[in-house]
C-alpha positions as CSV (number, residue, x, y, z in Angstrom):
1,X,-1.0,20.8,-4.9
2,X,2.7,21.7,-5.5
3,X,2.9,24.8,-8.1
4,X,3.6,22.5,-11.5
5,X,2.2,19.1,-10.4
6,X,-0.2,17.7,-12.3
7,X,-3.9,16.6,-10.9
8,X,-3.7,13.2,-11.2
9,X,-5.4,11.0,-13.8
10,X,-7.1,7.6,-13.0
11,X,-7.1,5.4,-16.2
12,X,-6.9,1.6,-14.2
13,X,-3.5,1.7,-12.8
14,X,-1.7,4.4,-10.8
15,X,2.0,3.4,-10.7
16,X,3.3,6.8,-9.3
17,X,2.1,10.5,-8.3
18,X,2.8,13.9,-9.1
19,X,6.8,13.9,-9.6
20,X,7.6,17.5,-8.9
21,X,5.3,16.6,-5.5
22,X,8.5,16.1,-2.0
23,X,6.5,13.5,-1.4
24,X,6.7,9.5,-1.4
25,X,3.6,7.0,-0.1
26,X,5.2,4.0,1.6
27,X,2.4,1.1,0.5
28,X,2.4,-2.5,3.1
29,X,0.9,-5.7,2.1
30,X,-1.2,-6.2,5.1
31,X,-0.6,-9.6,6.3
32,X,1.6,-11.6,8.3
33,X,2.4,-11.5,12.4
34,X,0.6,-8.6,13.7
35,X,3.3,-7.7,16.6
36,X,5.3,-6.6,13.2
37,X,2.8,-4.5,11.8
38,X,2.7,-2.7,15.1
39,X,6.6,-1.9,15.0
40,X,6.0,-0.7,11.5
41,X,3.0,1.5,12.7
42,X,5.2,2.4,16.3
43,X,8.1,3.7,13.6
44,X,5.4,5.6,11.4
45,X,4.1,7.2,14.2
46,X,7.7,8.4,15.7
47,X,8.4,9.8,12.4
48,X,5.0,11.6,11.7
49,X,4.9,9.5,8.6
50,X,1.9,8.3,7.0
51,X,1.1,4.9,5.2
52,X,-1.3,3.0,3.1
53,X,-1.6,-0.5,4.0
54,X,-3.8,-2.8,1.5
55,X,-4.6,-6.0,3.2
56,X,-5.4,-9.3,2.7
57,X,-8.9,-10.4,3.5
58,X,-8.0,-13.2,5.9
59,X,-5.5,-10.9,7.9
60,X,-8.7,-8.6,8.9
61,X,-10.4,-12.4,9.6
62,X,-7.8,-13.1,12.2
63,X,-6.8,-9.9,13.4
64,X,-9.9,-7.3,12.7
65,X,-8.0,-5.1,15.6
66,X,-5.7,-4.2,13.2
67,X,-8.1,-2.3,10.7
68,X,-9.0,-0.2,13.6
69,X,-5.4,0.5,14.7
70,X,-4.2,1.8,11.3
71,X,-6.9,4.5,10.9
72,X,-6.8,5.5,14.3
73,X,-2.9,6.3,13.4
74,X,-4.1,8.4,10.8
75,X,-2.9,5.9,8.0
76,X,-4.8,4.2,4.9
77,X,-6.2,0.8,4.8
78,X,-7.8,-0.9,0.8
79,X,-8.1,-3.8,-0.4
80,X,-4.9,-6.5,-1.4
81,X,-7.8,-9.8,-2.0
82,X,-9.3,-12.1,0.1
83,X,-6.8,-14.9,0.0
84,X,-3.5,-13.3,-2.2
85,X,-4.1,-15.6,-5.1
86,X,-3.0,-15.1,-8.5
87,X,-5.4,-13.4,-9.3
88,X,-4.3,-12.5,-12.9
89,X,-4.7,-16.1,-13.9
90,X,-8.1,-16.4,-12.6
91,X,-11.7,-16.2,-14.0
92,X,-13.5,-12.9,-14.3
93,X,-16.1,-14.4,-11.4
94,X,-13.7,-15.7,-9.4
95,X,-11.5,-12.6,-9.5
96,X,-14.4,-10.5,-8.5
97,X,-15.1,-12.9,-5.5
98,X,-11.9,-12.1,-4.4
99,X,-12.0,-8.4,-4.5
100,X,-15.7,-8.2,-3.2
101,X,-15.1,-10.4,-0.9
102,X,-12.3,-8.5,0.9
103,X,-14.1,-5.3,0.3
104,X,-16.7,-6.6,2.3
105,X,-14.3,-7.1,5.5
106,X,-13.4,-3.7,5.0
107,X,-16.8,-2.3,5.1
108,X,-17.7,-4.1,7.6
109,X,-14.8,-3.3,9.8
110,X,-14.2,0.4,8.6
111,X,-17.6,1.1,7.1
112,X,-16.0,2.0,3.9
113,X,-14.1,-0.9,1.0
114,X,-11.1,1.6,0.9
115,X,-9.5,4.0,-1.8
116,X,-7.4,1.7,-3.4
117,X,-7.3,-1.8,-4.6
118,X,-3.8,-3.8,-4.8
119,X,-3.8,-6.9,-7.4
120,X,-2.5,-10.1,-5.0
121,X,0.9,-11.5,-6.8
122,X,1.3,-9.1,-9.7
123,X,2.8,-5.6,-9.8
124,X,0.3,-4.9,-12.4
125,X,-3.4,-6.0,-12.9
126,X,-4.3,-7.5,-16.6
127,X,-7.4,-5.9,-18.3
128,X,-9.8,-9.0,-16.7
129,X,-9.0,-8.0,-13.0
130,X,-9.3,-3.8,-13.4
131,X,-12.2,-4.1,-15.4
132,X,-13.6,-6.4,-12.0
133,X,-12.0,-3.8,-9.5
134,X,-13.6,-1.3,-11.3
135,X,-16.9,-3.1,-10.9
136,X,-17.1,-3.5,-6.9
137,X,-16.4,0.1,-6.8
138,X,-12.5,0.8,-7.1
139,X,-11.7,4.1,-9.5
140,X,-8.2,2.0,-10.2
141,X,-5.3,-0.3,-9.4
142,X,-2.4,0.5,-7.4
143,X,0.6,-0.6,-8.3
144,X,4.2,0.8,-7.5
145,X,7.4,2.2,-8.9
146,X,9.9,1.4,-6.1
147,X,10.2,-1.9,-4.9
148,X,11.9,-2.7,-1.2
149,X,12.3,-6.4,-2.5
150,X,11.9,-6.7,1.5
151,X,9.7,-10.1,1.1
152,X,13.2,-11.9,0.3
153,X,14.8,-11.0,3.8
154,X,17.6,-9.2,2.1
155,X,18.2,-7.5,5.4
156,X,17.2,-3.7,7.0
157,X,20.1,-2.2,5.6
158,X,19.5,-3.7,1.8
159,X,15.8,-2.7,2.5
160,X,16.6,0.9,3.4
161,X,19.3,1.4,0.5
162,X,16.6,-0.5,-2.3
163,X,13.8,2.4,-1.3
164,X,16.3,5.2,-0.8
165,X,17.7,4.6,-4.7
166,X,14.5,4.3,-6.2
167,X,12.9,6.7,-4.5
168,X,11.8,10.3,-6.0
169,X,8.9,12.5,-5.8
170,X,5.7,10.9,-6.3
171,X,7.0,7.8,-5.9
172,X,4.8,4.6,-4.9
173,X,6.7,2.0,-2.5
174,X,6.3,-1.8,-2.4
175,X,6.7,-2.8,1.4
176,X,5.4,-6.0,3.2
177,X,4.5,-5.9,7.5
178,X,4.9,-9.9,7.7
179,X,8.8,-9.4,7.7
180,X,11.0,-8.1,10.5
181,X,13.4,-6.5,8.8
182,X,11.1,-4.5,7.3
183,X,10.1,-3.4,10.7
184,X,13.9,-2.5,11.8
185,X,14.3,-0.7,8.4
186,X,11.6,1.7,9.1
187,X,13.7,4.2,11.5
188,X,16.4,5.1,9.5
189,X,14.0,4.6,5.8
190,X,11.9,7.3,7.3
191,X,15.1,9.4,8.0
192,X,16.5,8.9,4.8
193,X,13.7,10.6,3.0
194,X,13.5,13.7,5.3
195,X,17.4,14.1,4.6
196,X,16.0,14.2,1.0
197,X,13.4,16.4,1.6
198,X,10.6,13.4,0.9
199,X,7.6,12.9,3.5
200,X,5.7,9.6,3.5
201,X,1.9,10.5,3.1
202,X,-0.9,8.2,2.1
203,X,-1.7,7.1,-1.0
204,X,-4.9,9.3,-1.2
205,X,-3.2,12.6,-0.4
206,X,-0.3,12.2,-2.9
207,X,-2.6,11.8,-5.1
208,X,-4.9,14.6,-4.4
209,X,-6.1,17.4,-6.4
């Protein structure tokens, strides 16, 4: 750990990491055209950067190659829901259906359910839904601090400029793969931080003792 940073401290939701830590975790919502994710993933790998992609439980359905291709680049793959409902809104059983159920893809694919659980459309998970994480086996929620706003299409260039303001140490970073700007943002959003002295790591080792 960086001399001064803090261990972190799991209490249901992790928003961001260690701040004095030079390093940010770029976070994807795995879904969407998989010859996207790969740019992303192609861009990663140029850089030497590391991500954390939680996805959706019908993307593994569809494209189960996918979990296999994002470990073997040395990234992070949990959990995002089975179907990306609102899952706030729903019942205790359902919710949990929706967790477990995605968990299971990811143990059956990866032979783990993943570090990291990401509630489906909400940035932060009510007391119902982490209390239901907690229960399949997820030590907290991930949330996020930064937000690329890149699911509106506002462009690479708004994309880039959106992460490189909000952006410090520690930071957590909303990103989506099912959008191509996302994909031609990644060369010079990867740049960006290594001009300020940030590297992209996974969730897990930002966070780490």
């Amino acid at each position: 750990m960086t001399p001064g940073a803090r261990a972190p401290h799991f209490s249901g939701e992790i928003v961001h990491g260690p701040r004095r830590r030079r390093q940010v975790a770029l976070t994807f919502h795995g879904a969407g055209d998989p010859a996207v994710a790969r740019r992303v993933l192609a861009a990663a790998a140029a850089a030497g950067a590391q991500i954390t992609v939680l996805a959706v439980g019908t993307w593994l359905d569809a494209h189960p190659e996918m979990a296999r291709l994002i470990l073997a680049g040395g990234h992070e793959l949990g959990n995002h829901t089975q179907n990306h409902p609102d899952i706030n809104a729903m019942t205790p059983l359902a919710a949990r259906a929706e967790i477990a159920q995605c968990a299971e893809r990811l143990r059956n694919l990866t032979g783990t359910i993943g570090s990291w659980f990401r509630p489906s459309r909400t940035p932060h998970a009510n007391a119902m839904v982490r209390a239901q994480a907690t229960e399949v086996g997820y030590r907290a929620c991930l949330s996020y601090d930064v937000d690329s706003l890149d699911f509106s299409d506002p462009g690479p260039e708004a994309v880039v400029r959106n992460v490189l303001r909000g952006a410090h140490g520690g930071s957590i970073v909303s990103m989506h793969f099912g959008h191509s700007g996302t994909a031609t943002a990644m060369p010079p959003l990867l740049e960006g931080l290594r001009r300020r002295g940030l590297r992209a790591v996974t969730v897990s080792s930002l966070l780490s003792p």
